[in-house]
N, C-alpha and C positions, 0 to 999 in steps of 0.2 A: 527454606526451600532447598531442597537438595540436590546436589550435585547431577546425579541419573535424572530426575526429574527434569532439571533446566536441558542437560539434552535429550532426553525424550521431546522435548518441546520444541528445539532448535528446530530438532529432524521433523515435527512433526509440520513446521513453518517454513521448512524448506520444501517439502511437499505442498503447502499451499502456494508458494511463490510459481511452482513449476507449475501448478495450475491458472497463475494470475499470468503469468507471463506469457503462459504459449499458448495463450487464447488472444494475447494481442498481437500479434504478426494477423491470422486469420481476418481479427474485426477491424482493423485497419485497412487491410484492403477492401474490404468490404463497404466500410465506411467513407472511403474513395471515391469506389465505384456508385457512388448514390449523385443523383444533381442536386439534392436537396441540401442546401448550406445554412440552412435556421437553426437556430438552436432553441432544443426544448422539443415539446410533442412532434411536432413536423417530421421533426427528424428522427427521432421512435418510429414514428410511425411506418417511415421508409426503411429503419434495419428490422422491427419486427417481422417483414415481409420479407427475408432474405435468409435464407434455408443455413447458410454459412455461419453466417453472423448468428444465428440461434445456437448452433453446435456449439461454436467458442465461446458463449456469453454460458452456454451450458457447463462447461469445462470451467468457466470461471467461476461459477457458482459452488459447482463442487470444491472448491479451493477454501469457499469460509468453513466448512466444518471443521476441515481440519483445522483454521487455524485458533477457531471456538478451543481444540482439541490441545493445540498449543497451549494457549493462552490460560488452558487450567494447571498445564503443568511449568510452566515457564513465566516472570513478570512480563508484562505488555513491553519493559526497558528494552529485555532482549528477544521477543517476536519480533516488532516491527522493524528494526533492523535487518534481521534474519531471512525479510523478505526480498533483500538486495540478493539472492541467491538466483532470483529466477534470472535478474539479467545476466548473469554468468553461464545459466542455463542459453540463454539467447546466444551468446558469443559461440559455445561449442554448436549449436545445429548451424548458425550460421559458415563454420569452418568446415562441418561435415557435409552440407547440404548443397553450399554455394563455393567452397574451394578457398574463402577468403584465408587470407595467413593471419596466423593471432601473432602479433609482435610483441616485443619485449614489452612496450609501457601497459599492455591490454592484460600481459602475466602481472606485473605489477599494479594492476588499478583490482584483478582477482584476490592477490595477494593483501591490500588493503584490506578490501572487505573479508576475508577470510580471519585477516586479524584483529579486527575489529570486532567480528561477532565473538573471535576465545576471547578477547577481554570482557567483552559485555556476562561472556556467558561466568568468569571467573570473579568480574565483578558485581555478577547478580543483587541489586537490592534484597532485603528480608520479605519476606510474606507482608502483603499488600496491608496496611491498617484501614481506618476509616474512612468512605469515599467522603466526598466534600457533598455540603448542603446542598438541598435542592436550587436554591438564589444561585448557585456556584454553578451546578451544572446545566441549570437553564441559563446562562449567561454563556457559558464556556461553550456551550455546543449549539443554542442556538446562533450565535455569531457563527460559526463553521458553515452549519445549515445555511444560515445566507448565504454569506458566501458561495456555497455550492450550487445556489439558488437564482443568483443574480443574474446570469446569461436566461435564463428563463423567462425575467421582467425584463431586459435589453428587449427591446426589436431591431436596432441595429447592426449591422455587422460589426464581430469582436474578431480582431487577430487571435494566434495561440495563446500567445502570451497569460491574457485574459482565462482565457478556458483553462488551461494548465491549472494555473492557480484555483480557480475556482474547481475544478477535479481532486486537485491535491488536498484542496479544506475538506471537501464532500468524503473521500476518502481517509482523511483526519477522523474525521468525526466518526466514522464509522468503525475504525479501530479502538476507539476508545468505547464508545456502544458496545464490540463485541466483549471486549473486557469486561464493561457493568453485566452484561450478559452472559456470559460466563463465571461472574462472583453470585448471579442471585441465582443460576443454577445449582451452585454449587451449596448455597442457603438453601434451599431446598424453595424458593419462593418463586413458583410458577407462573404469578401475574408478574411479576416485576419482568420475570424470565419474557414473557411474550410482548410487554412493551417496549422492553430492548430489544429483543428481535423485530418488532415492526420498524423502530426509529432506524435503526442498521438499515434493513431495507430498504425503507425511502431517504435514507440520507447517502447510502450508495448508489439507489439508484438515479440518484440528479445526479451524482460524480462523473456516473457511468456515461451518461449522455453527454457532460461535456465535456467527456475526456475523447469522445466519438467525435463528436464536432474540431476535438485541438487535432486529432487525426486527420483528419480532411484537411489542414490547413499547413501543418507539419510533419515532418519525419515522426514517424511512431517510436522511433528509438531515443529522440528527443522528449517527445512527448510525455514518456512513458519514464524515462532518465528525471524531468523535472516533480512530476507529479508523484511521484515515490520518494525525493528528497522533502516534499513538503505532507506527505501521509506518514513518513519515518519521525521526520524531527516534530512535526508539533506535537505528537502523542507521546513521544518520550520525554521530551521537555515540559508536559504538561500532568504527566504522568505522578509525579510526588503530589500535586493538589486537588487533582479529581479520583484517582482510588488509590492513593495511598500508599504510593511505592516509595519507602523514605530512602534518600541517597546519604543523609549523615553517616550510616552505618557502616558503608561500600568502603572501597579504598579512594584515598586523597579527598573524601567528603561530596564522592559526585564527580573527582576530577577526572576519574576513570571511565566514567560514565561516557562522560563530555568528548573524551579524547577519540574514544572507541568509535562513538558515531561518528563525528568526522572522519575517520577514517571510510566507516564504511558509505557515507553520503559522498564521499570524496570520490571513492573507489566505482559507486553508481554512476556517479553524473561523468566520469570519465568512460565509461565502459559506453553509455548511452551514445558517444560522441564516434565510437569506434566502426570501422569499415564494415564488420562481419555481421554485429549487433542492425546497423543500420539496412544494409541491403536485406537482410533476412527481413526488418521490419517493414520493409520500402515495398515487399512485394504485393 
C-alpha cells in the first residue's frame, strides 16, 4: 500500500470524523430534550420526529462514504483511529464558539493523537490478505451485534455505562463491515457488496440508538470519548484475523501498531474529559 495512498485515506477519515463528530453536539441535545428514556424503538421513534436530530443523523450519514472512501485507500489499522480527529475538531468549535481556553494538557492529548496516527500511518500493515472463514465472522460479529443489541431485549433501566458499551460494539462491528464492504467492492462482487452494506446498516444502526439513549444519561463528550475508544480498538485489534491486515511485517511485529493507538485512545478519551469539548457537547 502506498505511502500517498495511506494519506489520501487519513484525510479522507478525517473528513468522516468531522462528519461523525459534529452531528453529535446537535443529536445530543436533541436527544435530551425528548422524555422518552427506553431504549430501542420508543426511542426512534421520539428522534425520527425531530426535524434537528434528522439534519445531524444526515450529516452523519454522509460521513460513511467517505470513510468506504478511506478504507479502499488506507488499512481499516490506520482509518479507525484516524477518526479520533473529529474530537479535536470538537475542542476547536468549542474554543471558537463557547470562548472556552484550550490548555496545555488539551494541546498535548491533540498532540497524542496527532502522533499516533503518523505512526500508524508510517507503520501501515501490507495490503490486507485473506478475510477469515465464515464460522470466524459469524462468531466475531455476531457477538458485537449482540452486544449492540442487548439494550434492546433490557426493558429495564440501563445507566451509560451499559449503552456506551453496547454503542461502541455496534459501532465496532460496523467498521469492520465497512471494510468487508469495501474489499468485495473492490472485487468487483456486487451481492457480497450489498450484504455488507445492509449488516453496516442495521448494526449501526442499533449503535446509533444506544449511543442516543448513553446521551440522555451522560455528557455527550463522555459518551462519545468512551464509545470511539471501543469502535477504534476492537477493529484494530481484530483487524489481523477478520480481513487480513498482517502486523508480522510492520515495525517491532505489531509493537508499533500497539503503541500508536494507545496513544491515540489515550489522547481521545482525554480530550472527551476536556472543558471546551464538553460544554460544546452539553448544549
Amino acid at each position: 500500500m502506498s505511502a500517498a495512498g495511506v494519506a489520501g485515506g487519513i484525510a479522507l477519515a478525517a473528513a468522516a470524523a468531522a462528519c461523525f463528530d459534529g452531528a453529535v453536539a446537535v443529536q445530543a441535545g436533541e436527544a435530551r430534550a425528548l422524555r422518552e428514556r427506553r431504549v430501542g424503538a420508543g426511542l426512534l421513534g421520539g428522534l425520527v420526529r425531530r426535524r434537528r436530530w434528522l439534519a445531524a443523523t444526515g450529516l452523519a450519514i454522509l460521513g460513511w462514504p467517505l470513510q468506504i472512501a478511506a478504507l479502499s485507500l488506507a488499512p481499516l489499522t490506520v482509518v479507525q483511529p484516524t477518526l479520533a480527529l473529529g474530537l479535536v475538531l470538537l475542542l476547536w468549535l468549542g474554543h471558537r464558539m463557547l470562548g472556552e481556553p484550550v490548555r496545555g494538557r488539551d494541546l498535548a492529548s491533540v498532540a497524542a493523537i496527532a502522533a499516533g496516527i503518523g505512526l500508524l500511518a508510517w507503520a501501515a500493515p501490507p495490503e490486507a490478505g485473506a478475510h477469515a472463514d465464515a464460522v470466524t465472522l459469524a462468531v466475531v460479529l455476531g457477538a458485537l451485534a449482540l452486544a449492540a443489541a442487548a439494550p434492546w431485549l433490557v426493558r429495564e433501566r440501563l445507566s451509560g455505562a451499559p449503552l456506551v458499551i453496547a454503542a461502541g460494539c455496534g459501532f465496532a462491528a460496523s467498521g469492520l463491515t465497512s471494510k468487508l464492504l469495501t474489499d468485495a467492492l473492490a472485487g468487483g462482487d456486487a451481492a457480497a457488496a450489498l450484504g455488507w452494506g445492509a449488516a453496516t446498516a442495521a448494526v449501526a444502526g442499533l449503535a446509533m440508538v444506544d449511543d442516543m439513549a448513553a446521551l440522555q444519561r451522560i455528557l455527550a463528550a463522555r459518551a462519545a470519548a468512551g464509545a470511539f475508544a471501543l469502535e477504534t480498538a476492537i477493529p484494530v485489534l481484530l483487524a489481523p484475523l477478520v480481513v487480513g491486515e498482517a502486523w508480522r511485517p510492520t515495525p517491532l511485529g505489531g509493537g508499533v501498531i500497539l503503541a500508536a493507538l494507545a496513544l491515540v485512545l489515550g489522547g481521545a478519551l482525554a480530550l472527551g474529559s476536556t472543558p471546551a469539548v464538553s460544554r460544546l457537547a452539553a448544549r
